[in-house]
ROGU-214908 format. One record per atom (N, C-alpha, C, O): residue number from 1; atom name; x, y, z. Coordinates in steps of 0.2 Angstrom, whole numbers, always signed. Layout:
<site n="NUM" atom="CA" x="X" y="Y" z="Z"/>
...
REM end
This chain:
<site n="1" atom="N" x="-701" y="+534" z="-480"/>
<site n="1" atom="CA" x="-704" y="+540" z="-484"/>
<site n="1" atom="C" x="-708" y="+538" z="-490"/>
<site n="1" atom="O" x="-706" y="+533" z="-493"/>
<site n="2" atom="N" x="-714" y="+540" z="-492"/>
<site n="2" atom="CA" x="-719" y="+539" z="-494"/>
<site n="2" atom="C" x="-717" y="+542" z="-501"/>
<site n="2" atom="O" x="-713" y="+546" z="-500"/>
<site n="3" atom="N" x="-718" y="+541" z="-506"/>
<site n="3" atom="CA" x="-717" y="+543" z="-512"/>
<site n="3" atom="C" x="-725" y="+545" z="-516"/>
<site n="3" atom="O" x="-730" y="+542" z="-514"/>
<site n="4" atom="N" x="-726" y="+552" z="-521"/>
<site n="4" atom="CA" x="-732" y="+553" z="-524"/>
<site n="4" atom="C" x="-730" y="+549" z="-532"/>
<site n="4" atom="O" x="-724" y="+548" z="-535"/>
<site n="5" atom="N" x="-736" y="+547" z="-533"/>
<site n="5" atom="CA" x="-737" y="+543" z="-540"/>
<site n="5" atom="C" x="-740" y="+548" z="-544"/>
<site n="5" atom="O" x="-744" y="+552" z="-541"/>
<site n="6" atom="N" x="-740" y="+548" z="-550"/>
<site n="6" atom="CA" x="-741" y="+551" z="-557"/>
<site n="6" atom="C" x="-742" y="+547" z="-563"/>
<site n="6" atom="O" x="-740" y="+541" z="-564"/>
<site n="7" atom="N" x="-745" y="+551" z="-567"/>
<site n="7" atom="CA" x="-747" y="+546" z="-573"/>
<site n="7" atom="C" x="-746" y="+552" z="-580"/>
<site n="7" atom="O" x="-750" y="+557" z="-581"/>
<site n="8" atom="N" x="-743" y="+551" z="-584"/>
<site n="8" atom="CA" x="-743" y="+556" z="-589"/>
<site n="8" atom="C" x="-749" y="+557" z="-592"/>
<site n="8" atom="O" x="-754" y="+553" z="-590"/>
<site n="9" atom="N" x="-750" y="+562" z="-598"/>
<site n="9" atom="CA" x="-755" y="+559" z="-600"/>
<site n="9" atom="C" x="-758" y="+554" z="-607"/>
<site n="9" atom="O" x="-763" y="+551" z="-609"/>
<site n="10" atom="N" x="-751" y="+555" z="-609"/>
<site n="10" atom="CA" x="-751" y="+548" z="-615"/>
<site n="10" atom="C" x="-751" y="+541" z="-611"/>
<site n="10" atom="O" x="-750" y="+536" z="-615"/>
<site n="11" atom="N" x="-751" y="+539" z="-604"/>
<site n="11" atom="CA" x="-750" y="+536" z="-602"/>
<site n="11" atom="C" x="-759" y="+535" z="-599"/>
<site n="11" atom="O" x="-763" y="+530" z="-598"/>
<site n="12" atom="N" x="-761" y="+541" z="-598"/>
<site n="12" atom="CA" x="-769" y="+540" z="-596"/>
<site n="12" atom="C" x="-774" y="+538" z="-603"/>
<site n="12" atom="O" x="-780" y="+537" z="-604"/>
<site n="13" atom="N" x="-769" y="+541" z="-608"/>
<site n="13" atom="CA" x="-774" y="+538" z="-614"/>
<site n="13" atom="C" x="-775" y="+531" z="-618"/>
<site n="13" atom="O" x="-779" y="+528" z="-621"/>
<site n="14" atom="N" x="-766" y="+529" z="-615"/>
<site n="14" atom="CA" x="-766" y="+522" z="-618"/>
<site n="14" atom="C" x="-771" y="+518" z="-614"/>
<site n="14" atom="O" x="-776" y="+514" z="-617"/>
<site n="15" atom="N" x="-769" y="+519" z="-605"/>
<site n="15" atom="CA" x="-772" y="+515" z="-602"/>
<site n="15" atom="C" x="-780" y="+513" z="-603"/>
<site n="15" atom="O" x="-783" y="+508" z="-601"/>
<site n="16" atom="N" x="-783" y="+517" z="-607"/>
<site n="16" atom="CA" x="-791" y="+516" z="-607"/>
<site n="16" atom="C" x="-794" y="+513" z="-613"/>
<site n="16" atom="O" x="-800" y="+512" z="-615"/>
<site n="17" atom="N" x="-786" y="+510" z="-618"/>
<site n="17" atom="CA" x="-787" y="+506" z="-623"/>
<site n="17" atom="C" x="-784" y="+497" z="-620"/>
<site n="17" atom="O" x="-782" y="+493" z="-623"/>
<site n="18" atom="N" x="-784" y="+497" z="-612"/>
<site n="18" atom="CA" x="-782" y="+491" z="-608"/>
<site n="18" atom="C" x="-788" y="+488" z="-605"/>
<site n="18" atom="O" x="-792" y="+492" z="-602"/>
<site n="19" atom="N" x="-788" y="+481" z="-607"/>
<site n="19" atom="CA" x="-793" y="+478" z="-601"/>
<site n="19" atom="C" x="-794" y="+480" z="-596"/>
<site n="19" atom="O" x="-790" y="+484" z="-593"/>
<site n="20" atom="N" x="-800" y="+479" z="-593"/>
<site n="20" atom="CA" x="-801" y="+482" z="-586"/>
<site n="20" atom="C" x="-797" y="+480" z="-580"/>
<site n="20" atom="O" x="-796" y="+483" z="-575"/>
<site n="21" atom="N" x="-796" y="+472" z="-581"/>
<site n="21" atom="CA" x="-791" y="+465" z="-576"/>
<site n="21" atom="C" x="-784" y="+472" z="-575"/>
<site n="21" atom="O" x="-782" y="+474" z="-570"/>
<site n="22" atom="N" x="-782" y="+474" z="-582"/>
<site n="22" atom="CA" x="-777" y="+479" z="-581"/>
<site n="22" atom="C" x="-777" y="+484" z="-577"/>
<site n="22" atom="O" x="-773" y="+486" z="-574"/>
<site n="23" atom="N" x="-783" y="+488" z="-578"/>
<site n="23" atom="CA" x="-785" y="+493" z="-574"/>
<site n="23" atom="C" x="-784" y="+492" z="-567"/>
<site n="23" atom="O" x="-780" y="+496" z="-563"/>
<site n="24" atom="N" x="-788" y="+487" z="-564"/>
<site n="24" atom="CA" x="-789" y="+486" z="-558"/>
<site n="24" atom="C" x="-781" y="+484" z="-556"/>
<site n="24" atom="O" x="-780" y="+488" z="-551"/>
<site n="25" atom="N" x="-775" y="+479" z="-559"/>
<site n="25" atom="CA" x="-770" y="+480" z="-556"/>
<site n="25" atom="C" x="-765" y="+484" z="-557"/>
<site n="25" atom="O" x="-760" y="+484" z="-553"/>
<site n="26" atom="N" x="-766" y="+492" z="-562"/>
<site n="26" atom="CA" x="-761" y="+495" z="-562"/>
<site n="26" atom="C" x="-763" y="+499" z="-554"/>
<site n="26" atom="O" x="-759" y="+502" z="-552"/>
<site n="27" atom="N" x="-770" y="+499" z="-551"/>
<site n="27" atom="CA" x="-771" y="+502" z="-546"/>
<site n="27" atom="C" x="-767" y="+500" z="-537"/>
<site n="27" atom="O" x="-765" y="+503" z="-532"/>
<site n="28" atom="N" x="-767" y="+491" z="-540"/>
<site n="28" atom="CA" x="-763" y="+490" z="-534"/>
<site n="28" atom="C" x="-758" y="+491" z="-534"/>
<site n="28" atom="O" x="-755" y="+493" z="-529"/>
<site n="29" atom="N" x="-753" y="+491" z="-540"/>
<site n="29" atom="CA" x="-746" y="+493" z="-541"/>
<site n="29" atom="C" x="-743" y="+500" z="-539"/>
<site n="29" atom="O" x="-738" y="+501" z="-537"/>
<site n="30" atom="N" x="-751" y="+506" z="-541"/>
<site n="30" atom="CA" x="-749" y="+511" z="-537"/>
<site n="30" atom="C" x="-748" y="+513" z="-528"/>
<site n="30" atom="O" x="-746" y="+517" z="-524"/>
<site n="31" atom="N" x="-751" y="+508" z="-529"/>
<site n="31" atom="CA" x="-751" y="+509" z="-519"/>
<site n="31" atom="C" x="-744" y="+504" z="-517"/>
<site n="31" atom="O" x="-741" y="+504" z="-511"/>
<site n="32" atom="N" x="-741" y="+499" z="-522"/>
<site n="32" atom="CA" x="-736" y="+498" z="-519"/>
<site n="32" atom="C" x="-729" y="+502" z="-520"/>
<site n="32" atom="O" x="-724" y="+502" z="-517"/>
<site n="33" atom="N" x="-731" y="+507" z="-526"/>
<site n="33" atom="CA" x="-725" y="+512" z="-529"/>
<site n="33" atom="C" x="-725" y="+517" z="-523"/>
<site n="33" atom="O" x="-720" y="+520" z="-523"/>
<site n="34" atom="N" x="-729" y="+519" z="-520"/>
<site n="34" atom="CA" x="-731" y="+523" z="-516"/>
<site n="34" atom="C" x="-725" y="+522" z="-509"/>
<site n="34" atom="O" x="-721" y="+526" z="-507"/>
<site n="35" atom="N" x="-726" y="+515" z="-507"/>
<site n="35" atom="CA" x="-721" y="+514" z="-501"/>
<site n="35" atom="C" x="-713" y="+511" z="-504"/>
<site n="35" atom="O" x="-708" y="+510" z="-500"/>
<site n="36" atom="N" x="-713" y="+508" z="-511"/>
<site n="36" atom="CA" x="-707" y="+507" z="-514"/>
<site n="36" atom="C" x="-705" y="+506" z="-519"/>
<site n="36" atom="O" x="-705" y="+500" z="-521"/>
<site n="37" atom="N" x="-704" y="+512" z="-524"/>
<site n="37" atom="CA" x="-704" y="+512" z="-531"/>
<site n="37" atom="C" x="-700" y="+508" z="-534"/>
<site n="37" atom="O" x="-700" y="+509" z="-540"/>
<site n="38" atom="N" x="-695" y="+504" z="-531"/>
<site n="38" atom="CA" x="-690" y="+500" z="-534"/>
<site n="38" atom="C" x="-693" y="+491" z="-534"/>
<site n="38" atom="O" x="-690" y="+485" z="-533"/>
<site n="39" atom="N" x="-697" y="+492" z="-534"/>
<site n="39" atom="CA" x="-702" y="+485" z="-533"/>
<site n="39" atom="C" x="-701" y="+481" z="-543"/>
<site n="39" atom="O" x="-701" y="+475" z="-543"/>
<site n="40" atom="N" x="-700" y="+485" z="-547"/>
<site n="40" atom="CA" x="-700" y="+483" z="-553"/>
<site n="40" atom="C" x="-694" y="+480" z="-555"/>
<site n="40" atom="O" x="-689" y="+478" z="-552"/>
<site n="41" atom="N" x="-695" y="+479" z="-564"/>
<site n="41" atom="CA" x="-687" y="+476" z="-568"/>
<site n="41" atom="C" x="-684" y="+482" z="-568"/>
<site n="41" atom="O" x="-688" y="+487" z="-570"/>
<site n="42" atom="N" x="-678" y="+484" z="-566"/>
<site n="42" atom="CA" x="-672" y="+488" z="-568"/>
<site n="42" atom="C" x="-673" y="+489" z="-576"/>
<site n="42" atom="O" x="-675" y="+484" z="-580"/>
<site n="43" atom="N" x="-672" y="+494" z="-579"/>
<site n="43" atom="CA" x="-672" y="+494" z="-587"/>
<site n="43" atom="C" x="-665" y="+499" z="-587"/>
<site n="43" atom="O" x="-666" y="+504" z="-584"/>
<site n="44" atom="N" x="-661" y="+498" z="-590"/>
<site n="44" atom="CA" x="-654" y="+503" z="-590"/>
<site n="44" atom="C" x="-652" y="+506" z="-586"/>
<site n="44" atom="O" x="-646" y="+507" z="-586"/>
<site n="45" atom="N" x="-655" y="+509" z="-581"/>
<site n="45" atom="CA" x="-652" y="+511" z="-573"/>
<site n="45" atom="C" x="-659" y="+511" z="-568"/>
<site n="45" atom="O" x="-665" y="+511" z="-569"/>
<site n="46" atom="N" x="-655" y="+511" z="-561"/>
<site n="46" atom="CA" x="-660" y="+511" z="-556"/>
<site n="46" atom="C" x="-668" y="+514" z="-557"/>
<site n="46" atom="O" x="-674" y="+512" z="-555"/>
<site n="47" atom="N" x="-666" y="+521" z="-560"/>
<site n="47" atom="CA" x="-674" y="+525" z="-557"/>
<site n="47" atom="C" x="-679" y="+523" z="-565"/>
<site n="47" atom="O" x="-685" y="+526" z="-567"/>
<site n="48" atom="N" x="-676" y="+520" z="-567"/>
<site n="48" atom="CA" x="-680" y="+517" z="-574"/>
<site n="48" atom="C" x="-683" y="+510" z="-574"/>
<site n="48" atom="O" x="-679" y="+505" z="-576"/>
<site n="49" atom="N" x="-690" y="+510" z="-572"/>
<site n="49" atom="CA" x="-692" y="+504" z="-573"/>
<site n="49" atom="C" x="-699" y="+502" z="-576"/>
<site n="49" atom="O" x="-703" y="+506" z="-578"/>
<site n="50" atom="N" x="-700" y="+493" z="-575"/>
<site n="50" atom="CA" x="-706" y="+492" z="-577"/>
<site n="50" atom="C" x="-711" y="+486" z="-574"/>
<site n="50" atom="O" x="-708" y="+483" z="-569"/>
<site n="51" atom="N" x="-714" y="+486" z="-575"/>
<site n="51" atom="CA" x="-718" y="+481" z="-571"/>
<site n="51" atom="C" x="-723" y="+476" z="-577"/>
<site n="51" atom="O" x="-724" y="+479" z="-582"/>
<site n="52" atom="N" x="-724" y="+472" z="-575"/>
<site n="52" atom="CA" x="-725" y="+467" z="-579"/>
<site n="52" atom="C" x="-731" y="+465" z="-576"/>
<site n="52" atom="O" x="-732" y="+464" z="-570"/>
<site n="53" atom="N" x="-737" y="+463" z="-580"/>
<site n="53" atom="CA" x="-743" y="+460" z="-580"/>
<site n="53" atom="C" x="-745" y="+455" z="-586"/>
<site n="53" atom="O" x="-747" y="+457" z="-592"/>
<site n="54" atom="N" x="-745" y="+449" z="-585"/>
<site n="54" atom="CA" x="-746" y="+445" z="-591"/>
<site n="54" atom="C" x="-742" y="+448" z="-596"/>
<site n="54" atom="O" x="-736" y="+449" z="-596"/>
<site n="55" atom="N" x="-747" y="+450" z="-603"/>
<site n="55" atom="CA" x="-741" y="+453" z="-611"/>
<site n="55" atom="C" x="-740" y="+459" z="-610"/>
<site n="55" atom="O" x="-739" y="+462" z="-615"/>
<site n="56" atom="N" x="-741" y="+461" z="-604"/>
<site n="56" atom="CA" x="-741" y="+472" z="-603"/>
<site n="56" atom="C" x="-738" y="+472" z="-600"/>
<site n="56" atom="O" x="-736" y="+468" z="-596"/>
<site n="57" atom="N" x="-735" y="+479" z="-602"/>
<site n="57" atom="CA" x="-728" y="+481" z="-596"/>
<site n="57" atom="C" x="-729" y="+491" z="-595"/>
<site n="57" atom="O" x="-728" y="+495" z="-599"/>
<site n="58" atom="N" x="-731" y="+492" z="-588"/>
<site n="58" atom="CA" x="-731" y="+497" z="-585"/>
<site n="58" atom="C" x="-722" y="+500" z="-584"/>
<site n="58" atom="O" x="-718" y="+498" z="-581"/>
<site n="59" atom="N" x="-722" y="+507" z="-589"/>
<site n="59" atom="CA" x="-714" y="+507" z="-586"/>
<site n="59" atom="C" x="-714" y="+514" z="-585"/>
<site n="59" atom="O" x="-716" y="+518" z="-589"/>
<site n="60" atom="N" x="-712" y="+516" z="-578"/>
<site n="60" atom="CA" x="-710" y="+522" z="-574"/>
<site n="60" atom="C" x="-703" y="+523" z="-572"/>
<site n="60" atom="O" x="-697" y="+520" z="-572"/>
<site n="61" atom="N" x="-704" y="+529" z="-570"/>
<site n="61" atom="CA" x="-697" y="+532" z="-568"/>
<site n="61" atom="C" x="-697" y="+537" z="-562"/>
<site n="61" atom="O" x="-700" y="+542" z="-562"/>
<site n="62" atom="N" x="-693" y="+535" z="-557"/>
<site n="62" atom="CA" x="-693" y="+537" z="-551"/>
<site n="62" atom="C" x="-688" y="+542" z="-552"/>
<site n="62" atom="O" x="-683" y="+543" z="-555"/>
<site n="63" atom="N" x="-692" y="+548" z="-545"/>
<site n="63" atom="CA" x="-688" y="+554" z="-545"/>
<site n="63" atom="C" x="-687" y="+554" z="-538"/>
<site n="63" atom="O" x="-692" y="+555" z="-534"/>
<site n="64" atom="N" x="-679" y="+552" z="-535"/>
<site n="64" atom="CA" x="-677" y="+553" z="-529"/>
<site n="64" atom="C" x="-679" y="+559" z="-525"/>
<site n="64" atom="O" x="-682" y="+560" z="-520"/>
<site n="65" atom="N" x="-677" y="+564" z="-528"/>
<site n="65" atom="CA" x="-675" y="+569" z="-525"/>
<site n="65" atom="C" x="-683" y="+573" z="-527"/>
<site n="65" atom="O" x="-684" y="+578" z="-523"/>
<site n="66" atom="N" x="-688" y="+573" z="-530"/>
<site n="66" atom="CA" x="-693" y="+573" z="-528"/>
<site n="66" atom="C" x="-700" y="+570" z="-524"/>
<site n="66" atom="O" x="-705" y="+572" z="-523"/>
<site n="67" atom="N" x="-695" y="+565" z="-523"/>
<site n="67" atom="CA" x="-699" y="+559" z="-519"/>
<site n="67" atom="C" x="-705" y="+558" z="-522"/>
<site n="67" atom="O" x="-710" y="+558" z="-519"/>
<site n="68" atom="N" x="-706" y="+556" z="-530"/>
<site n="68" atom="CA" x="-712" y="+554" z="-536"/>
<site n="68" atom="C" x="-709" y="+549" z="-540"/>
<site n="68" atom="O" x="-703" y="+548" z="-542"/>
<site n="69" atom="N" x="-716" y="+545" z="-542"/>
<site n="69" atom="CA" x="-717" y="+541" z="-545"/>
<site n="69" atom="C" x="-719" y="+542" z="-553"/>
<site n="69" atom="O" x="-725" y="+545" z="-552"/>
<site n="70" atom="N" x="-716" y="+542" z="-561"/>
<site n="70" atom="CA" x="-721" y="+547" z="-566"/>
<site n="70" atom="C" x="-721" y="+539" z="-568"/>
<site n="70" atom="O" x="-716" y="+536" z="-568"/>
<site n="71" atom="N" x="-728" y="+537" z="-568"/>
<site n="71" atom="CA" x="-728" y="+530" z="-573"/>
<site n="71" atom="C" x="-730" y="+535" z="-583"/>
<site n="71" atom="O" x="-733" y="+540" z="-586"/>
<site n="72" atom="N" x="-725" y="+530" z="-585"/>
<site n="72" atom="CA" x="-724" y="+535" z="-593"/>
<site n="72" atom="C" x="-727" y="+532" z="-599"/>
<site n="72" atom="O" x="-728" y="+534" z="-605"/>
<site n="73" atom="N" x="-729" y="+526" z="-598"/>
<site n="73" atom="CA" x="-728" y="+522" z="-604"/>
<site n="73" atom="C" x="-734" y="+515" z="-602"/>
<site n="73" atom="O" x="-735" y="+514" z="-596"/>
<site n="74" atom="N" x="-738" y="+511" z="-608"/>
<site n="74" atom="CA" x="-739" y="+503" z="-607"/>
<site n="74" atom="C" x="-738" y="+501" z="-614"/>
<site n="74" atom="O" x="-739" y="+505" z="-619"/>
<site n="75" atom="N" x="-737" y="+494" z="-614"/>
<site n="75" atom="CA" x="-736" y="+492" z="-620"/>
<site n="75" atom="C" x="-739" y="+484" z="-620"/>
<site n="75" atom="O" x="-742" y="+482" z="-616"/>
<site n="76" atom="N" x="-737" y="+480" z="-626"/>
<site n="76" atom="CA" x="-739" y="+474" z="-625"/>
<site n="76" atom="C" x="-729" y="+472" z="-626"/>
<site n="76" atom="O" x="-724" y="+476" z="-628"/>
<site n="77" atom="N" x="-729" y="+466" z="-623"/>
<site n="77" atom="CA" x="-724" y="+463" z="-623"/>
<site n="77" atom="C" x="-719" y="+466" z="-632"/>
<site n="77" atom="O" x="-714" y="+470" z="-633"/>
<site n="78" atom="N" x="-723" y="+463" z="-637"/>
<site n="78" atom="CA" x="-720" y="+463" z="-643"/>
<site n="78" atom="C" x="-716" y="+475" z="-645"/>
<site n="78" atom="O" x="-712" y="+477" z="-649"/>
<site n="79" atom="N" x="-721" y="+477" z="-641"/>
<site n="79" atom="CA" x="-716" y="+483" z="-643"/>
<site n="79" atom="C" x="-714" y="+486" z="-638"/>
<site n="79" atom="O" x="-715" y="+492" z="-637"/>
<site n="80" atom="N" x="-711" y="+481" z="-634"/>
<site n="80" atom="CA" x="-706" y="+482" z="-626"/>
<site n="80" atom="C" x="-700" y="+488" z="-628"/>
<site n="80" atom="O" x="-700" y="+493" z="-624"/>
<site n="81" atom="N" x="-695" y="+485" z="-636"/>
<site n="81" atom="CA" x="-689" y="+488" z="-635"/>
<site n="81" atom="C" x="-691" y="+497" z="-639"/>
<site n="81" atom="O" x="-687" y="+501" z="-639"/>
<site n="82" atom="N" x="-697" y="+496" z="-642"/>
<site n="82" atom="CA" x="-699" y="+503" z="-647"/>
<site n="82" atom="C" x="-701" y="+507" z="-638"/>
<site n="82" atom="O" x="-699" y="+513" z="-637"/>
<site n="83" atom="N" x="-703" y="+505" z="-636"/>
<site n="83" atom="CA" x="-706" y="+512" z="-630"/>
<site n="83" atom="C" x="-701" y="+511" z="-627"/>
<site n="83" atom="O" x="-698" y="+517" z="-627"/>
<site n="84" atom="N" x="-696" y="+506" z="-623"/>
<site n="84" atom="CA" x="-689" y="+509" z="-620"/>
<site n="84" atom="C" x="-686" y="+513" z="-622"/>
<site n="84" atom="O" x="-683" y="+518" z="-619"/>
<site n="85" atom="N" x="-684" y="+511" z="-629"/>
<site n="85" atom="CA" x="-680" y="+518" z="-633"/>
<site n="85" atom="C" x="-682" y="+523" z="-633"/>
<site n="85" atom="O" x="-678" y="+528" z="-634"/>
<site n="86" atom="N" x="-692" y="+524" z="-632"/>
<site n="86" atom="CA" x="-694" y="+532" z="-636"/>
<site n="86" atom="C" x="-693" y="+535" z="-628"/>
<site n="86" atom="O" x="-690" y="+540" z="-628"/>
<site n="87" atom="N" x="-693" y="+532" z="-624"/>
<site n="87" atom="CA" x="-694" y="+535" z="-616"/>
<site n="87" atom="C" x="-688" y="+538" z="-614"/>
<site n="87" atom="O" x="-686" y="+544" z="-611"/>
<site n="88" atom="N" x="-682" y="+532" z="-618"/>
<site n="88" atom="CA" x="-676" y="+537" z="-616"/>
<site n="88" atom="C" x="-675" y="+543" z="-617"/>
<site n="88" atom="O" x="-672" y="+548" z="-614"/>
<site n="89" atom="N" x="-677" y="+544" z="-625"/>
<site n="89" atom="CA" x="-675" y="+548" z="-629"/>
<site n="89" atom="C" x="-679" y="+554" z="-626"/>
<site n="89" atom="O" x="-677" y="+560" z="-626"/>
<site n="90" atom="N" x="-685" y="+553" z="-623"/>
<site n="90" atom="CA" x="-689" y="+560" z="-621"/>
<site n="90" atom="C" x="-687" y="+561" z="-612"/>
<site n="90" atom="O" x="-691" y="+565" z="-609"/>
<site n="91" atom="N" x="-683" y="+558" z="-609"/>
<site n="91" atom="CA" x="-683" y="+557" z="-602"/>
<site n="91" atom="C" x="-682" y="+565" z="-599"/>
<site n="91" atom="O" x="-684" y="+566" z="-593"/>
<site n="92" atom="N" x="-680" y="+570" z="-604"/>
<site n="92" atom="CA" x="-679" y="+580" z="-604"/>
<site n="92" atom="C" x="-687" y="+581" z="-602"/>
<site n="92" atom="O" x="-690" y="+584" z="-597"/>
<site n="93" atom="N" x="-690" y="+578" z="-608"/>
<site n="93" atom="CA" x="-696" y="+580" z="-607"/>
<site n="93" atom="C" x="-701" y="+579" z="-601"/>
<site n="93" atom="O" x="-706" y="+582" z="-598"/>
<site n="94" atom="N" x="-700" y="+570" z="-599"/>
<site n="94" atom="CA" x="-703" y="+570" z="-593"/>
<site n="94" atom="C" x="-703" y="+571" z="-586"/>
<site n="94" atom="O" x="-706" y="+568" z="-582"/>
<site n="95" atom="N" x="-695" y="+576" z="-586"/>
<site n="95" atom="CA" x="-694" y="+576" z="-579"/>
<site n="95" atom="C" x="-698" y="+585" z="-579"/>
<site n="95" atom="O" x="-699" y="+588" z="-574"/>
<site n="96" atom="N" x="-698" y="+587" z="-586"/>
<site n="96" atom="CA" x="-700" y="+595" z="-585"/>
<site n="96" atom="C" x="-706" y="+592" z="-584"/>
<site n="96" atom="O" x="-708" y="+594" z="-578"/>
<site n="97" atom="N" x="-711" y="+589" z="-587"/>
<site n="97" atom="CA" x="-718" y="+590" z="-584"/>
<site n="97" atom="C" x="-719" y="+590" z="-579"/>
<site n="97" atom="O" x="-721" y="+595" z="-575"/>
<site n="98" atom="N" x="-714" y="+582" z="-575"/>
<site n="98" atom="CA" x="-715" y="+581" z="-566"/>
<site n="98" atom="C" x="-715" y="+588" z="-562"/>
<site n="98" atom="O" x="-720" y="+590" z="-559"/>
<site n="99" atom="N" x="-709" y="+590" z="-564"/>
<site n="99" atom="CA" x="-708" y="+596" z="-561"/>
<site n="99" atom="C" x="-713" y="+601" z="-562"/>
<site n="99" atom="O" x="-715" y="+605" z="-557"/>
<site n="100" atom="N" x="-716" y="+602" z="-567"/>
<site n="100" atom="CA" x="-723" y="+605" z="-568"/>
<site n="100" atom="C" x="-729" y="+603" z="-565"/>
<site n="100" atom="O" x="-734" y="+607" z="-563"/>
<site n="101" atom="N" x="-729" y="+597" z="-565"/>
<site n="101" atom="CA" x="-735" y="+595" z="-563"/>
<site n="101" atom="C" x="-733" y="+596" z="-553"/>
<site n="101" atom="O" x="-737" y="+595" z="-549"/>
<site n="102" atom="N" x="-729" y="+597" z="-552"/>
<site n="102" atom="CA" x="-727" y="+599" z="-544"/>
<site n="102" atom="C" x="-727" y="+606" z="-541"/>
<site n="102" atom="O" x="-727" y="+608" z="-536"/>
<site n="103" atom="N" x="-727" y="+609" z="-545"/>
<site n="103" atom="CA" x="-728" y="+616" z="-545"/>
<site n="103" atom="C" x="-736" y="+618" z="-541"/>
<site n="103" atom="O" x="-737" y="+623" z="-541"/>
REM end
């Protein structure tokens, strides 16, 4: 089962302050989230994760029972543990967008 990817849009706005090198690989990482979104690091439970590119970390969050990918977040290595806590703290809010955004 094929999974749909998403991108919030604080996450399409960080992206465009990222090298290009990064650009081009968060593209192939979408197409591998697509056939198995558990491809990344575990970050405190299963459907919370991140993917790592050199000092950057792409970190998403799979939705089983919607069969989606929300990528939420990039950072540089040094404010890994600031964006894992803000993500937890708002996780109400990005399951309503998904579901918004599926509508």
């Amino acid at each position: 089962m094929h999974y749909k990817v998403f991108h919030s849009t604080t996450f399409d706005k960080e992206l465009s302050k990222y090298p290009k090198e990064f650009n081009e690989w968060l593209e192939k990482i979408k197409n591998q989230l697509i056939e198995n979104p558990y491809v990344g690091d575990q970050l405190r439970v299963k459907w919370f994760r991140e993917k790592k590119h050199g000092k950057f970390r792409g970190y998403y969050l799979i939705y089983d029972d919607l069969k989606t990918v929300y990528l939420v977040a990039i950072s540089a290595k040094n404010d890994q543990q600031i964006i894992i806590d803000t993500i937890w703290l708002l996780l109400d809010n990005f399951k309503e967008e998904i579901e918004n955004l599926l509508k």
